[in-house]
C-alpha positions in Angstrom: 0.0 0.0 0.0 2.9 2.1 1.0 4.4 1.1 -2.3 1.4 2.4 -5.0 1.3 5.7 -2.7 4.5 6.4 -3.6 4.4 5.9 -7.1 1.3 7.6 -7.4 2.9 10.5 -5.8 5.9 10.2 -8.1 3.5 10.0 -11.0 1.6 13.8 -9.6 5.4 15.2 -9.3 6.0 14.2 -12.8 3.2 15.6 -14.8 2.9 18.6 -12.5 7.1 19.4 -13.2 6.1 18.8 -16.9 3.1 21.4 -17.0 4.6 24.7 -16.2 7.4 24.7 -18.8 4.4 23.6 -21.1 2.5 26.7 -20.6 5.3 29.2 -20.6 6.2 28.1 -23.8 2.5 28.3 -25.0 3.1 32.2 -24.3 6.4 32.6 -26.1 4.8 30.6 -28.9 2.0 33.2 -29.9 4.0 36.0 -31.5 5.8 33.0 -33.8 2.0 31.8 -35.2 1.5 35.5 -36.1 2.4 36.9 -39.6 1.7 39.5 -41.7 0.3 38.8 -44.9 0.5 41.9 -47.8 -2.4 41.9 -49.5 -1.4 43.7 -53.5 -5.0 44.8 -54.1 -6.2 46.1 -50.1 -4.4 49.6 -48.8 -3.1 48.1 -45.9 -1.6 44.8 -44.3 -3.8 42.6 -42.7 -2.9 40.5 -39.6 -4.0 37.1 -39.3 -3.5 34.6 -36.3 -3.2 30.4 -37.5 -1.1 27.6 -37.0 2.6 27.6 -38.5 1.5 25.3 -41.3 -1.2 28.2 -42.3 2.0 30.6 -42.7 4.0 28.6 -44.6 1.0 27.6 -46.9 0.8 31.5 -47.4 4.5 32.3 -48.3 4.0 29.3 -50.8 1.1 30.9 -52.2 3.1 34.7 -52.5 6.1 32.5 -53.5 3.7 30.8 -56.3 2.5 34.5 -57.4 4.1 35.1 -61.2 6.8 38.2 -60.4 5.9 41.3 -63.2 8.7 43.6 -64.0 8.4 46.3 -66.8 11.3 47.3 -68.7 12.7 49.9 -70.9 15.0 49.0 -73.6 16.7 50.7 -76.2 17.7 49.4 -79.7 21.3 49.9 -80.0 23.4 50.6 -83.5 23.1 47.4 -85.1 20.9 45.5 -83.1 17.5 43.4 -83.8 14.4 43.1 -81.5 15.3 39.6 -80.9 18.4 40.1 -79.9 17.5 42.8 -77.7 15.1 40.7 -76.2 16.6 36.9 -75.8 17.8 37.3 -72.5 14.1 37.2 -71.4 12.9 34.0 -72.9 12.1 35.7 -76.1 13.4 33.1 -79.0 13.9 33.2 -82.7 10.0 31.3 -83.1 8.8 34.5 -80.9 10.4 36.9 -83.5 9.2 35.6 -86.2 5.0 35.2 -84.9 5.3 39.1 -83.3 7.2 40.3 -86.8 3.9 38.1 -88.9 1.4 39.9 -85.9 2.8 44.0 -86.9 3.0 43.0 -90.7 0.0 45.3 -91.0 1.4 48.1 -90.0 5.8 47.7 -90.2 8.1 45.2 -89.7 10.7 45.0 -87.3 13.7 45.6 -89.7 12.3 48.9 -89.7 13.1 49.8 -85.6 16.1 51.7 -85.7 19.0 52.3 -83.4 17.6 54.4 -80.4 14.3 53.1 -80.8 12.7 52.6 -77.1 10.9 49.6 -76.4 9.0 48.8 -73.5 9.0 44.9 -72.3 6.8 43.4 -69.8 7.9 40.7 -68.2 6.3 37.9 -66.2 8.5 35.4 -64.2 11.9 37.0 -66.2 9.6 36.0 -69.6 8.4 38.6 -72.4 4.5 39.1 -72.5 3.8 42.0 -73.9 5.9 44.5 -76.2 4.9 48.3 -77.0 6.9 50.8 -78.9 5.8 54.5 -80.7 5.4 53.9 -84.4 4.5 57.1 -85.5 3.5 60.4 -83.3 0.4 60.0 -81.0 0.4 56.0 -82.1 1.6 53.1 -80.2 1.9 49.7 -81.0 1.1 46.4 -78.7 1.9 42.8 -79.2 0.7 40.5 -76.3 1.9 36.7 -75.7 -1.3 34.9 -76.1 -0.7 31.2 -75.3 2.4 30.0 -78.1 0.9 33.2 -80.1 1.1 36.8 -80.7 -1.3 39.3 -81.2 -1.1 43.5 -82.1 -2.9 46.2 -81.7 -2.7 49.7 -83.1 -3.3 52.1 -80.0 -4.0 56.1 -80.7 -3.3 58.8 -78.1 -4.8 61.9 -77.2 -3.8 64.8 -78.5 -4.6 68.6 -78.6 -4.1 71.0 -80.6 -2.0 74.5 -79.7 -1.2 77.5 -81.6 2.5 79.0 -80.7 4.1 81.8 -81.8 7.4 82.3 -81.7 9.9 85.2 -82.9 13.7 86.0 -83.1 15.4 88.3 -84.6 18.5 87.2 -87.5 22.1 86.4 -86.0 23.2 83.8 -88.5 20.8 82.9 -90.8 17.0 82.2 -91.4 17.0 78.4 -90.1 19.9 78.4 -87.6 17.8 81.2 -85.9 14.7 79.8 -85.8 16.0 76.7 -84.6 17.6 78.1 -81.7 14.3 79.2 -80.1 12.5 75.8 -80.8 10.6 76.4 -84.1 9.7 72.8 -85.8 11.9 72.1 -89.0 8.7 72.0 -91.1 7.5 74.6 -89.9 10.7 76.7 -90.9 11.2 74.7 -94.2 7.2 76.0 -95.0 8.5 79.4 -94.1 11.1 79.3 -96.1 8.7 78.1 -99.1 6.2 80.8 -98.5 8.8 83.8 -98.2 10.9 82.5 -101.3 8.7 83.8 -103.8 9.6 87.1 -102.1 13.2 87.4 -100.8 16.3 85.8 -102.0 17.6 83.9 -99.0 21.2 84.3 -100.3 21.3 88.5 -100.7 18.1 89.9 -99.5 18.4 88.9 -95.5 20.3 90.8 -92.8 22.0 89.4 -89.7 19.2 91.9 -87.1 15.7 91.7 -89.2 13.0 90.1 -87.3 11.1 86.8 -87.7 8.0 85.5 -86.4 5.9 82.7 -86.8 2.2 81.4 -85.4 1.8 77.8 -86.5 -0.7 74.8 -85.2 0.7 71.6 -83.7 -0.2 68.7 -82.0 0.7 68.0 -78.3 0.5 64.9 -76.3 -2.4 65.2 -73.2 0.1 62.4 -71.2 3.5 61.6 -72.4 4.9 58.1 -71.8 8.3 57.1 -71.8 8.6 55.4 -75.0 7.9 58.1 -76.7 10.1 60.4 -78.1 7.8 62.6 -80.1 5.7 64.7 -77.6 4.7 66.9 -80.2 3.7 67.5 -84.0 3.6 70.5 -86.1 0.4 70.6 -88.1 1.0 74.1 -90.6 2.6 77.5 -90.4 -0.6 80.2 -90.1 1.6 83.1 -90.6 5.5 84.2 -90.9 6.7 87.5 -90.9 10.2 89.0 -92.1 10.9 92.3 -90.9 13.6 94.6 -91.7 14.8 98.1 -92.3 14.3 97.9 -96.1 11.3 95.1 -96.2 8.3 94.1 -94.7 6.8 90.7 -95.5 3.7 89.4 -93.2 2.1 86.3 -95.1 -1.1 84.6 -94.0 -2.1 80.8 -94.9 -5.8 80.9 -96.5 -7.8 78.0 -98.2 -9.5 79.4 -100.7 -13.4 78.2 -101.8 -11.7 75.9 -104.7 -9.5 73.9 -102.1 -6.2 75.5 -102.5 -4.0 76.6 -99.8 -1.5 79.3 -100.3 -0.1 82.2 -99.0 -1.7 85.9 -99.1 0.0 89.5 -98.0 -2.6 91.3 -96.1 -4.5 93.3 -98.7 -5.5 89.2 -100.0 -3.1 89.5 -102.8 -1.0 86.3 -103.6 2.4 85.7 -102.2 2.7 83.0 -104.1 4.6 82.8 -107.7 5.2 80.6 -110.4 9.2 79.3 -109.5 10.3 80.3 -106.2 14.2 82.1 -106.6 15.9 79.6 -104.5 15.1 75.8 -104.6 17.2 75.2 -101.5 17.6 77.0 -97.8 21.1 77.7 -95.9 22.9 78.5 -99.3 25.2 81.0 -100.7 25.3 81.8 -104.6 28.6 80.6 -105.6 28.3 81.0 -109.6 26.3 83.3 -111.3 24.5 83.2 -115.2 26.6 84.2 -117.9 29.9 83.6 -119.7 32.6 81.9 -117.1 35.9 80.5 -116.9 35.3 76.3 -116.0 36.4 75.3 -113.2 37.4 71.6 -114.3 37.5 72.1 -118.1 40.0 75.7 -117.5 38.3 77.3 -120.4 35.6 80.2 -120.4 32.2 78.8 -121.8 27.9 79.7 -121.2 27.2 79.2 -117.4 23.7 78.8 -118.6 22.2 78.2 -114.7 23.3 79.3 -111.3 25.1 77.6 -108.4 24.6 77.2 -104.5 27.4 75.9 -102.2 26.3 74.2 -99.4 26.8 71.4 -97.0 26.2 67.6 -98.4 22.7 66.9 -98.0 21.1 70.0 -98.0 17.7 68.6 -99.0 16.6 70.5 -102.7 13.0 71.9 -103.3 11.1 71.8 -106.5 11.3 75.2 -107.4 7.8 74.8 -108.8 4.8 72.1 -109.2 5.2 69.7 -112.1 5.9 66.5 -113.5 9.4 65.0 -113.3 11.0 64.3 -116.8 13.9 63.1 -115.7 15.6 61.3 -112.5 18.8 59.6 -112.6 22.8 59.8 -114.0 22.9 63.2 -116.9 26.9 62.9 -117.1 28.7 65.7 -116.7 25.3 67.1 -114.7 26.1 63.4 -112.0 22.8 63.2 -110.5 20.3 65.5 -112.0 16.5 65.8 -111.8 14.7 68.0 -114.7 10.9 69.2 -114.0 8.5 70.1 -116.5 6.2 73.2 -115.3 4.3 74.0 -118.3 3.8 76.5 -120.4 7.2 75.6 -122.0 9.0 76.2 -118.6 11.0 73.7 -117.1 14.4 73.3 -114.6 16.9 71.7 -114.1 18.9 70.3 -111.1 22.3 69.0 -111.1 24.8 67.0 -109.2 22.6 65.6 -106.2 24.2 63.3 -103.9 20.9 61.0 -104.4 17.2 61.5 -105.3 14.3 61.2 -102.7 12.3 58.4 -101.5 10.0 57.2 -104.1 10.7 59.5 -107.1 10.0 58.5 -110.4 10.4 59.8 -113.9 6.4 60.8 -114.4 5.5 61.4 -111.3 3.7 64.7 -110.4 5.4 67.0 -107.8 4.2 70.3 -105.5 6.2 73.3 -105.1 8.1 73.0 -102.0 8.7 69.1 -102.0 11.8 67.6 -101.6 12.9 66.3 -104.6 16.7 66.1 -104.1 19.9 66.2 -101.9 23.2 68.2 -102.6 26.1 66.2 -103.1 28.8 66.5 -105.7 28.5 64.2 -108.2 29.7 64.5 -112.2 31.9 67.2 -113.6 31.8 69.1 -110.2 34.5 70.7 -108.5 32.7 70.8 -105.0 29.6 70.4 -103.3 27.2 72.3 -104.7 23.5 72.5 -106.7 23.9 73.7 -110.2 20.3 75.2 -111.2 19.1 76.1 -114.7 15.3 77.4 -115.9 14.3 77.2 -119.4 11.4 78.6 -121.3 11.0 76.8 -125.0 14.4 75.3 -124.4 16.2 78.1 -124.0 18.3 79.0 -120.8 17.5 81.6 -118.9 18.7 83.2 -116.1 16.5 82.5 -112.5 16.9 85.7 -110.6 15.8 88.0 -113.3 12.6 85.9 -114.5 9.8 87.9 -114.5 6.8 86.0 -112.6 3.0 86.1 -113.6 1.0 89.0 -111.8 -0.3 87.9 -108.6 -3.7 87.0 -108.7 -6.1 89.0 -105.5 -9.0 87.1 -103.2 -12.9 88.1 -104.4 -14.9 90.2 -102.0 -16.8 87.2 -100.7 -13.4 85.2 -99.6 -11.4 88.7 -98.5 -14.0 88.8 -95.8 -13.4 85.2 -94.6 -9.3 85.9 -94.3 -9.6 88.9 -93.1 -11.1 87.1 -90.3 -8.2 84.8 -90.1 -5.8 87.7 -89.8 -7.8 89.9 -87.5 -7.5 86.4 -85.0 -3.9 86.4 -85.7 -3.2 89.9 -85.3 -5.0 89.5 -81.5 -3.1 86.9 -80.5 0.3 88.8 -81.9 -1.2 92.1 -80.4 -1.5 89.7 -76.8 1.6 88.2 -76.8 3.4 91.7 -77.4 1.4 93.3 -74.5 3.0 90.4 -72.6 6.5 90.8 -73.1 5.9 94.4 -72.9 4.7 94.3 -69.4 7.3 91.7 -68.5 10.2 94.1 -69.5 8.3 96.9 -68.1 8.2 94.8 -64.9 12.1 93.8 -65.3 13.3 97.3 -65.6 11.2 98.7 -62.9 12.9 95.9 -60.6 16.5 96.9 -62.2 15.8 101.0 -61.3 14.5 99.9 -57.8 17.8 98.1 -56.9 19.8 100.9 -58.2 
């Protein structure tokens, strides 16, 4: 009897030793079966109390999640889309379906070096491509199962009128450059005031320019695209100076035809513009010459401009093209026919523009041409030649056709168009009036 107490009471020391150590670990053990989950779509964390095995079945699950990552590439000099791309899963097959999904629109020969390509990636593999193919217009190719589809996406745009103005350090283009004017704008300038002023001889380093053209702007700018903005058309351009004024407006007449007017609605434009090229100097005139290759005197029966390879050439007037290709001792040479038994000439291009073709009709203005230095040439330069029933004549003394004027019924309509231009002009001057009024007060009060 003695015997079972005692082991009874050995038994009670045992569990009850055993106990305490049990339940001061259950204390310590709380904190361990309490995690915090994050919760991607929920603004904040959210605690959750379970058993161990619940947490690790939840950092399985995050584990498990497929990781996103969205980066932006840039083609380099030289480099495909699939090479750009094959460090993230993206093979030869997957080239080839996304270059047969954009075949609508491009191809992928056509990305060039600098071109910005955004790549989303899912687990370190490409799903989806996008990259600008023309302003306001992006295009997407998503990873479908083993395809590839593409979509065409348009962005919003609005449309501003600027005006900008500088005065004439060192030339027309360098100038207007400088404060931000678009080149098309100031190659449409250029166009317009050409039928007026010799580029070459007729502008001074101090005259004023100004322009007020449309253009497109971006609401939301993204950062594969590198085009945040579009000019649409020059609405006016003036050239201001101590011996001229010019101050042309663009107007649509009830026929359809855009061109540019003076104020009083007369026609600023003419039949050949004087110079068929921007940023040049006349380096030959017409007449009788010594030859520079050939060393004897001989008919200059054109004019020549010096200036840099690849100044881009204009057709000096609209036409058809007669001829586009090798003339000998003229290298490269484009001849237009105008009409009326007026055609030019234009001679040792360093190549031809994109799709022209003997037959083809061309606007005054376009670009039919690039200077280079090609046949019996010396040095880069354009040789330029008019001719009027085959005979030679000399560009800077043709007469042009009297300027035709606006009716009654369409004066009314532009006039409108420069009385809104004229406001805005009249606004922005009061503007930078007040500011230098402003600036100079400042400058006397610190005196």
């Amino acid at each position: 009897m003695i015997k079972k107490l005692s082991i009874a009471i050995a038994m009670m020391a045992t569990f009850g030793c055993s106990k305490q150590p049990e339940q001061t670990h259950s204390v310590n053990k709380a904190p361990e079966n309490t995690f915090v989950s994050a919760q991607p779509d929920q603004a904040q964390a959210v605690v959750h109390n379970g058993s161990a095995e619940d947490s690790v079945a939840a950092q399985i699950t995050q584990e498990l999640k497929p990781v996103q990552d969205i980066r932006l590439l840039e083609l380099k000099s030289g480099e495909s889309l699939a090479n750009l791309l094959s460090r993230f899963a993206f093979s030869d097959r997957d080239s080839w379906l996304v270059e047969q999904a954009v075949s609508a629109w491009t191809s992928l020969t056509k990305l060039k070096a600098g071109q910005l390509i955004e790549a989303e990636l899912v687990d370190g593999q490409v799903q989806q491509i996008r990259f600008e193919y023309a302003f306001a217009q992006v295009i997407e190719i998503k990873r479908v199962d083993e395809h590839w589809h593409a979509s065409l996406s348009e962005l919003e745009t609005v449309t501003q009128t600027k005006r900008l103005s500088t005065s004439i350090d060192s030339s027309f283009f360098v100038d207007a450059s400088k404060i931000g004017v678009p080149n098309d704008i100031i190659n449409q300038s250029i166009v317009a005031l050409s039928h007026l002023v010799d580029f070459q001889r007729e502008v001074y380093a101090g005259d004023q320019i100004d322009f007020v053209f449309q253009e497109q702007q971006l609401v939301a700018a993204e950062g594969i695209l590198k085009q945040i903005s579009k000019p649409i058309e020059l609405q006016h351009v003036a050239l201001l100076s101590g011996k001229e004024k010019y101050r042309l407006y663009r107007f649509t007449d009830n026929g359809g035809t855009t061109a540019f007017y003076h104020p009083d609605g007369t026609l600023a434009q003419s039949f050949l513009m004087k110079t068929p090229l921007n940023g040049a100097r006349l380096s030959s005139n017409f007449g009788k010459r010594h030859h520079p290759v050939l060393g004897y005197t001989r008919m200059h029966k054109g004019i020549d401009f010096g200036a840099p390879v690849g100044t881009p050439i204009m057709a000096a007037g609209s036409g058809k093209v007669l001829k586009a290709g090798w003339g000998g001792s003229f290298g490269n040479r484009v001849v237009l026919d105008h009409g009326k038994g007026y055609q030019t000439l234009y001679a040792h291009l360093n190549g031809f523009a994109n799709s022209l073709e003997v037959g083809m009709r061309v606007k005054q203005g376009d670009v039919i041409g690039y200077l280079g230095n090609t046949g019996l040439s010396q040095a880069r330069h354009l040789h330029y030649e008019v001719h009027k029933d085959g005979k030679a004549i000399n560009p800077l003394t043709l007469k042009q056709p009297k300027n035709t004027k606006l009716s009654d019924t369409q004066f009314d309509e532009f006039s409108a168009q420069v009385a809104q231009i004229t406001t805005l002009l009249d606004s922005e001057n009061a503007k930078l009036a007040h500011h230098d009024g402003q600036s100079g007060s400042m400058g006397s009060a610190d005196d």
